[in-house]
C-alpha positions as CSV (number, residue, x, y, z in Angstrom):
1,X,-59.5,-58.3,49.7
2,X,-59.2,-59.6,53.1
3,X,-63.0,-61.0,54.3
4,X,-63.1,-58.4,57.2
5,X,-62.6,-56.1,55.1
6,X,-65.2,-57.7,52.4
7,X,-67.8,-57.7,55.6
8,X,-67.2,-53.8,56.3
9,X,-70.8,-52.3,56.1
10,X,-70.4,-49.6,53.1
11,X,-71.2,-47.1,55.0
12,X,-68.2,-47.4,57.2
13,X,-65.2,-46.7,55.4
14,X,-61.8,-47.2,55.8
15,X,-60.2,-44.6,57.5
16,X,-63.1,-43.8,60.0
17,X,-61.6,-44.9,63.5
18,X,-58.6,-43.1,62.2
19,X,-60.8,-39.2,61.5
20,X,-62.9,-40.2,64.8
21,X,-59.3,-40.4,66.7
22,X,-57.8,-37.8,65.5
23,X,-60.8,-35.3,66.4
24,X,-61.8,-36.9,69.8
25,X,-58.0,-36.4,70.6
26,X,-57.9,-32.7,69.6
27,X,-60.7,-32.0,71.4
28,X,-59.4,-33.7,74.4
29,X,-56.1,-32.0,74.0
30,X,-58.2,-28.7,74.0
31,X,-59.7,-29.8,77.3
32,X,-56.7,-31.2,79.3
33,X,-54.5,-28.4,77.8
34,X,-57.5,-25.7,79.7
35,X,-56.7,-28.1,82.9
36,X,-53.4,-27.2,82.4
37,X,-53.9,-23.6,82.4
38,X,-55.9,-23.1,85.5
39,X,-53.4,-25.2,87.1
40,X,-50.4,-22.8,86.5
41,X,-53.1,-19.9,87.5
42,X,-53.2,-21.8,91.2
43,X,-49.0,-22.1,91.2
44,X,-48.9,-18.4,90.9
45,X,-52.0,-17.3,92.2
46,X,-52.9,-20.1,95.0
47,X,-56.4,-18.3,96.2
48,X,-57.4,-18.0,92.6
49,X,-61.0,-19.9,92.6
50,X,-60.3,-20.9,96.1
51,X,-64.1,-21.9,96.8
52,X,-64.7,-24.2,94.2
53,X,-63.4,-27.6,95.6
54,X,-63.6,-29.2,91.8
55,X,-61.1,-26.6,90.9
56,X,-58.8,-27.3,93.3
57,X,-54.9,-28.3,92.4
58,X,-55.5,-31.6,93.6
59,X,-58.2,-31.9,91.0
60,X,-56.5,-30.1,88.2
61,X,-53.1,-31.6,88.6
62,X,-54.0,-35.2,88.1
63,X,-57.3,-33.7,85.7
64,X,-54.6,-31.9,83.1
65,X,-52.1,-34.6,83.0
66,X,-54.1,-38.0,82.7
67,X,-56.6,-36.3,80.1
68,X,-53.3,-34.9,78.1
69,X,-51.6,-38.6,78.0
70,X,-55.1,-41.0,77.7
71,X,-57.3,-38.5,75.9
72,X,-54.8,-36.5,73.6
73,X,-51.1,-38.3,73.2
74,X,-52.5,-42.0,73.4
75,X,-56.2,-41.4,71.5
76,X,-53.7,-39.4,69.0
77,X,-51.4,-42.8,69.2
78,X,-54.4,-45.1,68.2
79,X,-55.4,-42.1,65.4
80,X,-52.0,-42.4,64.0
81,X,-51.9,-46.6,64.5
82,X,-55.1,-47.1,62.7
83,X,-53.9,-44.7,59.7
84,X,-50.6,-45.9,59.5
85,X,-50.7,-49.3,59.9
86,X,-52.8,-50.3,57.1
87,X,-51.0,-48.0,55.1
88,X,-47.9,-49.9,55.5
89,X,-49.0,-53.2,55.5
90,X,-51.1,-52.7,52.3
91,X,-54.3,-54.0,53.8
92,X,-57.4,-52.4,55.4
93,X,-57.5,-52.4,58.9
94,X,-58.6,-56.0,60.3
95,X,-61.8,-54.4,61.9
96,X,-62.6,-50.7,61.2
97,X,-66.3,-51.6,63.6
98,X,-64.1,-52.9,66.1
99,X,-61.6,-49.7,66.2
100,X,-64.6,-47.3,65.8
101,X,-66.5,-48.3,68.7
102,X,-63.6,-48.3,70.8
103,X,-63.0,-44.7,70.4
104,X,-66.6,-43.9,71.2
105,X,-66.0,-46.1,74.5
106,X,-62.7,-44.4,75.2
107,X,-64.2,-40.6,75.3
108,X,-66.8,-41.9,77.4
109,X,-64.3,-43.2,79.8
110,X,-62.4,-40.0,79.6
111,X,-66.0,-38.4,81.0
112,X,-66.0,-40.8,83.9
113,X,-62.5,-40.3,85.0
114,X,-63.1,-36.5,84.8
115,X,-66.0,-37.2,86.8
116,X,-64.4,-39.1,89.1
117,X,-61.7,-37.0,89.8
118,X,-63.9,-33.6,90.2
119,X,-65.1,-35.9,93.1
120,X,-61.6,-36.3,94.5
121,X,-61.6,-40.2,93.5
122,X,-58.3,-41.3,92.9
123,X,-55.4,-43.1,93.7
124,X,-52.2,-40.4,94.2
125,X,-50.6,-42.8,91.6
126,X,-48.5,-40.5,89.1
127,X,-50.5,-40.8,85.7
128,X,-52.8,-43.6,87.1
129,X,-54.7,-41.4,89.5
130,X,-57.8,-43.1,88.1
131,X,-59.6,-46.0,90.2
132,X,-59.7,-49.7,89.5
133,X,-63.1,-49.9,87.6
134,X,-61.0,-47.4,85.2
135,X,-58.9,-49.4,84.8
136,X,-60.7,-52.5,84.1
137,X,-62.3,-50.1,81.6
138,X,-59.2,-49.0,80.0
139,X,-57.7,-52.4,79.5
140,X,-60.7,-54.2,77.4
141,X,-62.4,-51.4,76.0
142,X,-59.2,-49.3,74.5
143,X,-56.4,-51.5,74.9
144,X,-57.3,-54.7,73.8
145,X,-58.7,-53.8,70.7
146,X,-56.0,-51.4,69.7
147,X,-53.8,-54.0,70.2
148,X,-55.6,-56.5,68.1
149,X,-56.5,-54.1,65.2
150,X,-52.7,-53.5,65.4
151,X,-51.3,-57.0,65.5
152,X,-53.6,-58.7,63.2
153,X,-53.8,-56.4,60.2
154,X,-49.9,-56.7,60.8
155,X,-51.0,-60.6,60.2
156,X,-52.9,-60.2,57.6
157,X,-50.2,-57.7,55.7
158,X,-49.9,-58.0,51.5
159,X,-46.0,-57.1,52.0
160,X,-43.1,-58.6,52.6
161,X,-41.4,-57.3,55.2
162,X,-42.4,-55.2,58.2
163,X,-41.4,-51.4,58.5
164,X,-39.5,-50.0,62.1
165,X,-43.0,-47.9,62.6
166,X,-44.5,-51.3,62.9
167,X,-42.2,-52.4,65.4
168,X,-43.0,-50.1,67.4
169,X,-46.5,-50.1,67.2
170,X,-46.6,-53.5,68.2
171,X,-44.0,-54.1,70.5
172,X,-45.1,-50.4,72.3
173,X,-48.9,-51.8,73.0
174,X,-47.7,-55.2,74.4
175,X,-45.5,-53.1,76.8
176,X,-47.3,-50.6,78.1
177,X,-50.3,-53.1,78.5
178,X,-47.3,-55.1,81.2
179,X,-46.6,-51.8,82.5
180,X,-50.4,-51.0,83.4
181,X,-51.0,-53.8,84.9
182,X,-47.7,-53.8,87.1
183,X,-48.3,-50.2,87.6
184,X,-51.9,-50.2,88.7
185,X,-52.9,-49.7,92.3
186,X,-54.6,-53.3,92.3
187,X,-51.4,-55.2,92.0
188,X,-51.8,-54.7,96.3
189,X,-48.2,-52.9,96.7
190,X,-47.0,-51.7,99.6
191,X,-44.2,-49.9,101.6
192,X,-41.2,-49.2,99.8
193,X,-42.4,-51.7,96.6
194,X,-45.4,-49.3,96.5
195,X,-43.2,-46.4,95.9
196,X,-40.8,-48.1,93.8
197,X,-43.7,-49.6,91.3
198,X,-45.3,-46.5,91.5
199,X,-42.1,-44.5,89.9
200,X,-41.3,-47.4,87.4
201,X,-44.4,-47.1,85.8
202,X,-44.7,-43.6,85.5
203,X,-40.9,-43.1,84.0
204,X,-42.4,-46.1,81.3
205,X,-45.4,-45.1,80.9
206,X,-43.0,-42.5,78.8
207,X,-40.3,-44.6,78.3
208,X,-41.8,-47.7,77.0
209,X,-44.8,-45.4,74.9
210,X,-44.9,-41.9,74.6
211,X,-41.4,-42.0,73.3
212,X,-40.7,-44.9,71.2
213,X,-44.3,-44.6,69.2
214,X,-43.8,-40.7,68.8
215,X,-40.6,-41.9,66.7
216,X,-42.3,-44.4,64.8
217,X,-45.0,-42.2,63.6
218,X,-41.7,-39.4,62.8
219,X,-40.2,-42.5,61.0
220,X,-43.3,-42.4,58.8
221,X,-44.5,-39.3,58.2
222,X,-40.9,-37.7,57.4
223,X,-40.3,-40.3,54.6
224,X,-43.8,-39.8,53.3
225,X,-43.4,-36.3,52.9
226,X,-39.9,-35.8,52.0
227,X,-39.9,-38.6,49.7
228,X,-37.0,-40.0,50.5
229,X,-36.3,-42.9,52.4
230,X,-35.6,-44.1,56.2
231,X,-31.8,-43.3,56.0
232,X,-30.9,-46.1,57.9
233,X,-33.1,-49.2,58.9
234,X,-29.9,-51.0,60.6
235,X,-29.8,-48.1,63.2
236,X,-33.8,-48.0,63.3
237,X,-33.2,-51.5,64.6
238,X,-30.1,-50.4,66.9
239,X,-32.8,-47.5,67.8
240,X,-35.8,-50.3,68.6
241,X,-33.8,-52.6,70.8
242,X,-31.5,-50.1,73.0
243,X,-35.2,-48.3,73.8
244,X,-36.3,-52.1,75.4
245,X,-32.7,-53.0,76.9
246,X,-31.9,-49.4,78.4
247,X,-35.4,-47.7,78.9
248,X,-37.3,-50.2,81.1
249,X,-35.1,-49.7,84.1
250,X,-34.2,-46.3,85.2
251,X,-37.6,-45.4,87.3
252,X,-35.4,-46.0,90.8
253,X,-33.4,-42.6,90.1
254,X,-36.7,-40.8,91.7
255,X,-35.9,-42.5,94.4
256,X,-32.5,-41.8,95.3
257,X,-32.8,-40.7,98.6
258,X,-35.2,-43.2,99.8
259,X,-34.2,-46.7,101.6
260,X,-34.1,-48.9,98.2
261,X,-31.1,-51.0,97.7
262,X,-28.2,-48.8,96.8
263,X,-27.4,-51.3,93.4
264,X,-30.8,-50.2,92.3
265,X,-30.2,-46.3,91.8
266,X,-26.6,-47.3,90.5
267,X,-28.1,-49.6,88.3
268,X,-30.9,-46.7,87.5
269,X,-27.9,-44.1,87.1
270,X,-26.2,-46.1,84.2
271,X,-29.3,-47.5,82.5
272,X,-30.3,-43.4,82.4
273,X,-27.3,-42.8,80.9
274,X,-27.6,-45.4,78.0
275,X,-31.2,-44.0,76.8
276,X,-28.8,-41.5,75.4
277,X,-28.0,-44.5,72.2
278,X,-31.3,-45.0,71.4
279,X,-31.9,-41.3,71.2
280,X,-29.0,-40.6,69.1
281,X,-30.1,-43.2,67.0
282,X,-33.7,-41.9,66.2
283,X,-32.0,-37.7,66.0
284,X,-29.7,-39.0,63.4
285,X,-31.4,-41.4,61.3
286,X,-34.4,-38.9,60.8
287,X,-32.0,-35.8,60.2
288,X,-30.1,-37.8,57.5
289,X,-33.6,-38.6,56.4
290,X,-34.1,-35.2,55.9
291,X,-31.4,-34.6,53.0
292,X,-32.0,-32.4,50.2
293,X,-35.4,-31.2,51.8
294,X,-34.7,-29.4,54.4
295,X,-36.8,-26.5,52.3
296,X,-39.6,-27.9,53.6
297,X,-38.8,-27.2,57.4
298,X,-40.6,-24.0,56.1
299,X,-42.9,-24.8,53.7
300,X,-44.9,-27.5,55.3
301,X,-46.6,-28.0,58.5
302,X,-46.2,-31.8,58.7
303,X,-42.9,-31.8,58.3
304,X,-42.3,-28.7,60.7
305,X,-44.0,-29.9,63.8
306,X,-42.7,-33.0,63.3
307,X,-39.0,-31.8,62.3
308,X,-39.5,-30.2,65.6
309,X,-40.5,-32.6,67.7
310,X,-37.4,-34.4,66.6
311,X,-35.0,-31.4,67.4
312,X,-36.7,-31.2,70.9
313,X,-35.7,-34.9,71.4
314,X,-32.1,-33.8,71.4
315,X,-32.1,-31.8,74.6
316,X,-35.0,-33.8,75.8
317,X,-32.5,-36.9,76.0
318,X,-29.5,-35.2,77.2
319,X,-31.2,-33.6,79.8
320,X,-33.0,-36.8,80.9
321,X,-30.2,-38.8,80.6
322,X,-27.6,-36.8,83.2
323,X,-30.5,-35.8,85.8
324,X,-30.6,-39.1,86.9
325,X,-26.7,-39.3,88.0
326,X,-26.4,-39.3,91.4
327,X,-24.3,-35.7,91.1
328,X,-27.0,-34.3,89.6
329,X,-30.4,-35.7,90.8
330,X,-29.9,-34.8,94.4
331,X,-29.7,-31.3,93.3
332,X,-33.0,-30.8,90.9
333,X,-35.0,-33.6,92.2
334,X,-38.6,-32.3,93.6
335,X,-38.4,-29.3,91.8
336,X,-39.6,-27.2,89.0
337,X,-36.5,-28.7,86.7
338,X,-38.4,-31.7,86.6
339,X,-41.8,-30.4,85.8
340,X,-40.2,-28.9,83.0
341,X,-38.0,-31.6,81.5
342,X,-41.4,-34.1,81.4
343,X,-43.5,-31.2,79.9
344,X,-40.6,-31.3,77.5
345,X,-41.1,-34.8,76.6
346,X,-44.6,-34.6,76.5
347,X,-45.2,-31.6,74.6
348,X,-42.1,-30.2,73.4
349,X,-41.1,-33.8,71.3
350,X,-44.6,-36.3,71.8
351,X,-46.9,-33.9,70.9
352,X,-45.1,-31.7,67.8
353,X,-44.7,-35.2,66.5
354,X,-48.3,-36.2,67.0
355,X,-49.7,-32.6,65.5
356,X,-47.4,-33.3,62.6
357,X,-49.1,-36.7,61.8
358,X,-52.9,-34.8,62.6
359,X,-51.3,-32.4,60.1
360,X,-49.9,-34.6,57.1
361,X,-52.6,-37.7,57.6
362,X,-56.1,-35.7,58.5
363,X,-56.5,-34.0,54.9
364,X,-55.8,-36.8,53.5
365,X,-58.5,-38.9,55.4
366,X,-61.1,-36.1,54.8
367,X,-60.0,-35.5,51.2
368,X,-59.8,-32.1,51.4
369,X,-56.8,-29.5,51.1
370,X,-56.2,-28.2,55.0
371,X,-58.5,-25.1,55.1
372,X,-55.6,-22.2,56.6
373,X,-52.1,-22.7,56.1
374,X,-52.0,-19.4,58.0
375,X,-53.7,-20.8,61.1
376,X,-51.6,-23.7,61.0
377,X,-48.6,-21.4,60.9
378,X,-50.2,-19.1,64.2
379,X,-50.5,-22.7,65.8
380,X,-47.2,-23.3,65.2
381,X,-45.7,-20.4,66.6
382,X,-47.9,-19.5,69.7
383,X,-47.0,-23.4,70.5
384,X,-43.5,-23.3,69.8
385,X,-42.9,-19.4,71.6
386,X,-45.8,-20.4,73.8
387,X,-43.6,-23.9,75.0
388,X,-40.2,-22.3,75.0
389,X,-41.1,-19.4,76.9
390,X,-42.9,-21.9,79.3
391,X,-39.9,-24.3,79.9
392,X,-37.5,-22.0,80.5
393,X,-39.7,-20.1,83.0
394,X,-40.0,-23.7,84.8
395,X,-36.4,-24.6,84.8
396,X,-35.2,-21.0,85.8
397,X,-37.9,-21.4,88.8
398,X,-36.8,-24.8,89.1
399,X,-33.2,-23.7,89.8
400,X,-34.2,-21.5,92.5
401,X,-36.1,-24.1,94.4
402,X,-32.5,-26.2,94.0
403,X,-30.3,-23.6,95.1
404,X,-32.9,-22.8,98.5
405,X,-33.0,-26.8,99.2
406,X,-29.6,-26.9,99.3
407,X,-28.7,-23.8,100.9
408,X,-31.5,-24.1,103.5
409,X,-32.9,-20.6,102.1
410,X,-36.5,-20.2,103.7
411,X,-39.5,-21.3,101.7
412,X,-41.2,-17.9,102.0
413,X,-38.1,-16.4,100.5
414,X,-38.2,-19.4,97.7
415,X,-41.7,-18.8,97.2
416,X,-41.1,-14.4,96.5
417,X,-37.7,-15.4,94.4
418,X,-39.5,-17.7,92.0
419,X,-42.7,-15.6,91.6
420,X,-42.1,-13.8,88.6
421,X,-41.8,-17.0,86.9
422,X,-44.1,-18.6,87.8
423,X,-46.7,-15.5,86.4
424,X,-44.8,-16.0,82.9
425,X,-45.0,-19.6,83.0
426,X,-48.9,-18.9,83.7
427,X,-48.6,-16.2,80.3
428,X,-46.8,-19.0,78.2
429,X,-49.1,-21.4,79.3
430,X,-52.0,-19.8,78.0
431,X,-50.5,-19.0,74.6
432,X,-49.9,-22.9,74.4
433,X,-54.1,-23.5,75.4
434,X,-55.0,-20.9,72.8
435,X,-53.0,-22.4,70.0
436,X,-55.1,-25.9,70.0
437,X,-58.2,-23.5,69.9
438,X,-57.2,-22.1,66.8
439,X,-55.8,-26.1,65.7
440,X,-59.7,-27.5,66.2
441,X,-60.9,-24.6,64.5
442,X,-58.6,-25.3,61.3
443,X,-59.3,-29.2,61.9
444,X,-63.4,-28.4,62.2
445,X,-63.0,-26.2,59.1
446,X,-61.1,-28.4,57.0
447,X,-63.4,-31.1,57.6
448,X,-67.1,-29.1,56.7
449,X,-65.5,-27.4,54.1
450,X,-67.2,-28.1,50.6
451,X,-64.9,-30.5,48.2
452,X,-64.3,-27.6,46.0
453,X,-62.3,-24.4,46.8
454,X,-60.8,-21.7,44.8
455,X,-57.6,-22.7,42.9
456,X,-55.5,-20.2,45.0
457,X,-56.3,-21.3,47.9
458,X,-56.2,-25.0,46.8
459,X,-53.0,-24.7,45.5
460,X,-51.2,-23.3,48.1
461,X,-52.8,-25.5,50.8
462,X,-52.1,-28.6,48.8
463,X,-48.5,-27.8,47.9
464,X,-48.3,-27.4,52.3
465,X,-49.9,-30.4,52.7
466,X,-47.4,-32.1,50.8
C-alpha cells in the first residue's frame, strides 16, 4: 500500500472524487443542457423572454456551451480519470482529499462563471467567455490537481506497462493546460493574432481534449465490458501520435477569408485532412474490439452509448476533415453546418462516450445494480432520436443559409426559408434536455436505493450492467 493511500482518513474511500464527479457533472449537464434549450427557443422565437436581460442569447449562448464543456464533458473527464486511472495502474489514487476538494471548488466556480455571465461579464472568446480571475481559478484549483492526481498515481503504478487510456489521460491534461494559457484573453493578443489564437484554441480545446480523452475512456470501458481485449495497441499508438502531429494545427481554416498568411489556411487545409488517420485509427481498433459481442450493442447501456459514440466519430471526422478544404469551407463557413457538425462532436461522439463510462463505472462505485434499465433505455433513445433529429434540422437550415450567402438571396427571405427548422431543431432540442432529467433521476435512484433489491430486478439490471 502506497503511504497516501495508508494516510487516507477511513472515512474517505477510494472511489469518492470519482461518485462526486460523476454527479456534479450530471447535474451540470442537466443545467447547461436547459441553457441550451432556451437558446434554440430565442433562434426560432427571437422575442421569446425578450425583457429579461439574463436570458438574453448573449447570455445563454456562451452560458450553455462553457457549462456543457467545463461543468459536464470535462468534470465527467476528471470523473472518468479518477476511476480509471487507478484502476489501470493498480494503485489507489495518489490523493483521493486532494481530488475531492477539487471538485467541490470546481462547482463553485461553475456558480461564479454563471454568475458572471448573467451579468454580461465576459470576454467574446469562443469557449473562454469567462474572465481572468476565472481563469486563474480554473488553472490551480481544477487543473493542477487533476493533473497531479493523474501523473503521480501513474508514478506510483504496481504494473508494468502503461495502457493507451493513460496516454491520453496524461498527455491530454498537459495539452490543454498549454492551450488555456495560449488561449486565454490575458496572453494580451491583438489584431489579426487575436483572431488567429482565438480560433486555435477553440478548434483544440476539442482537438487536443474533448476528442482524444473521449477515446481513451472508449478504449477502456469497451474492453472492460466485452471482455476482450484492445484489438490493436500498435494502431492505439499510430492513433495517439497522428492526434498530436495532425490535430494541433488546423484552427486557421475559420479563418479563410481573413488577411492571415495564405500558407497558413493551406497548411490548415492539409493538416484537416490528416485528422482523418487518427480517426480511422480509433473507429477500427474499437470495432475490431468489438468481435464476437456485438449482442451487447443491445443488451447493455455501457456498451451502447459508448458503441455509439464511436459510430458518430465516423461521420464526425469525415465531415470535419473536408469542411476545412478551401472548396468547401467558403461555402458552409458561418452557418448553421457548423453549429451542427461541433454539436456533433460534442454530443453526438464526447458525450455518448462519457454517459457510457457514467453508465458502466457509477454502479460499480455505488455498489449497487443501476436502478431502471428501462429509463436507461428512454435516455437512450430520446438522446439518440432527440440528437439526430436536431443535427439534421441544423445542417438542412445550415444549407439554406449557404445557398442565400452565395446567391445573394435576402436575409429576410433566409430567415422565412430556414424557419421551420429551426422550430424542430427547438422540438429535438428539448427531447435531448428531457432525457438527462430522466438520466439524474436513474443516477439519484440508483445511488439511495437500499443494497438489497428483488432478484428480478437484480438480475436483469446486473446482467445490463455487465
Amino acid at each position: 500500500m502506497s503511504a497516501n493511500a495508508a494516510s487516507l482518513p477511513r472515512d474517505l474511500k477510494p472511489g469518492t472524487a470519482a461518485k462526486l464527479a460523476f454527479f456534479s457533472a450530471i447535474v451540470w449537464f442537466c443545467i447547461g443542457t436547459i441553457y441550451g434549450g432556451l437558446a434554440r427557443i430565442k433562434m426560432a422565437y427571437p422575442d421569446f423572454l425578450a425583457g429579461v436581460p439574463w436570458l438574453t442569447f448573449g447570455v445563454l449562448r456562451p452560458s450553455h456551451v462553457d457549462t456543457v464543456i467545463l461543468g459536464w464533458i470535462t468534470m465527467a473527464f476528471a470523473a472518468a480519470i479518477y476511476y480509471m486511472t487507478p484502476a489501470l495502474c493498480n494503485t489507489r489514487l495518489w490523493n483521493e482529499k486532494l481530488a475531492v476538494a477539487s471538485i467541490w471548488l470546481w462547482n463553485l466556480g461553475l456558480v461564479v462563471m454563471n454568475a458572471t455571465f448573467a451579468g454580461g461579464i465576459m470576454t467574446g472568446i469562443k469557449y473562454h467567455e469567462w474572465t481572468w480571475p476565472i481563469d486563474m481559478y480554473i488553472m490551480f484549483f481544477i487543473m493542477v490537481p487533476l493533473a497531479l492526481n493523474c501523473w503521480m498515481t501513474i508514478l506510483h503504478r504496481k504494473t508494468k506497462g502503461i495502457y493507451i487510456s493513460l496516454w491520453f489521460f496524461a498527455a491530454c491534461i498537459l495539452m490543454i493546460a498549454v492551450v488555456f494559457v495560449l488561449g486565454s484573453d490575458d496572453m494580451g493578443w491583438n489584431g489579426i493574432a487575436s483572431a488567429y489564437m482565438t480560433w486555435w484554441y477553440a478548434h483544440n480545446v476539442l482537438g487536443l481534449w474533448i476528442t482524444p480523452v473521449s477515446a481513451a475512456i472508449a478504449y477502456y470501458t469497451i474492453p472492460k465490458v466485452t471482455g476482450n481485449p484492445l484489438y490493436s495497441h500498435r494502431i492505439g499508438h499510430i492513433h495517439f501520435w497522428s492526434i498530436v502531429g495532425f490535430y494541433s494545427t488546423p484552427g486557421a481554416h475559420h479563418l479563410m477569408a481573413a488577411p492571415i498568411p495564405e500558407w497558413l489556411k493551406s497548411f490548415a487545409s492539409v493538416s484537416g485532412v490528416l485528422i482523418l488517420i487518427p480517426a480511422l485509427a480509433f473507429v477500427t481498433n474499437v470495432l475490431l474490439t468489438m468481435e464476437g459481442k456485438w449482442h451487447l450493442f443491445v443488451e447493455n447501456p455501457a456498451i451502447q452509448w459508448t458503441l455509439t459514440g464511436v459510430l458518430f466519430a465516423i461521420p464526425l471526422n469525415v465531415q470535419g476533415a473536408f469542411q476545412q478544404t478551401r472548396a468547401i469551407n467558403w461555402y458552409i463557413h458561418g452557418t448553421n453546418w457548423i453549429v451542427a457538425h461541433a454539436h456533433m462532436a460534442l454530443l453526438g461522439f464526447s458525450t455518448f462516450v462519457e454517459v457510457g463510462a457514467v453508465y458502466y463505472a457509477l454502479p460499480r462505485l455505488l455498489g449497487k445494480p443501476l436502478f431502471s434499465v428501462a429509463l436507461a433505455r428512454w435516455h437512450y433513445w430520446m438522446t439518440a432520436i432527440g440528437f439526430m433529429g436536431f443535427w439534421t434540422a441544423l445542417t438542412a437550415s445550415g444549407l439554406i443559409e449557404a445557398a442565400a450567402k452565395a446567391t445573394n438571396w435576402s436575409f429576410s427571405g433566409m430567415l422565412i426559408a430556414e424557419h421551420p427548422y429551426m422550430v424542430a431543431a427547438v422540438l429535438f432540442g428539448w427531447m435531448i434536455v428531457v432525457g438527462q432529467w430522466l438520466f439524474l433521476y436513474n443516477m439519484i435512484r440508483t445511488a439511495t436505493a437500499p443494497v438489497t433489491v428483488p432478484e428480478g430486478r437484480k438480475a436483469v439490471a446486473t446482467a445490463a450492467a455487465g
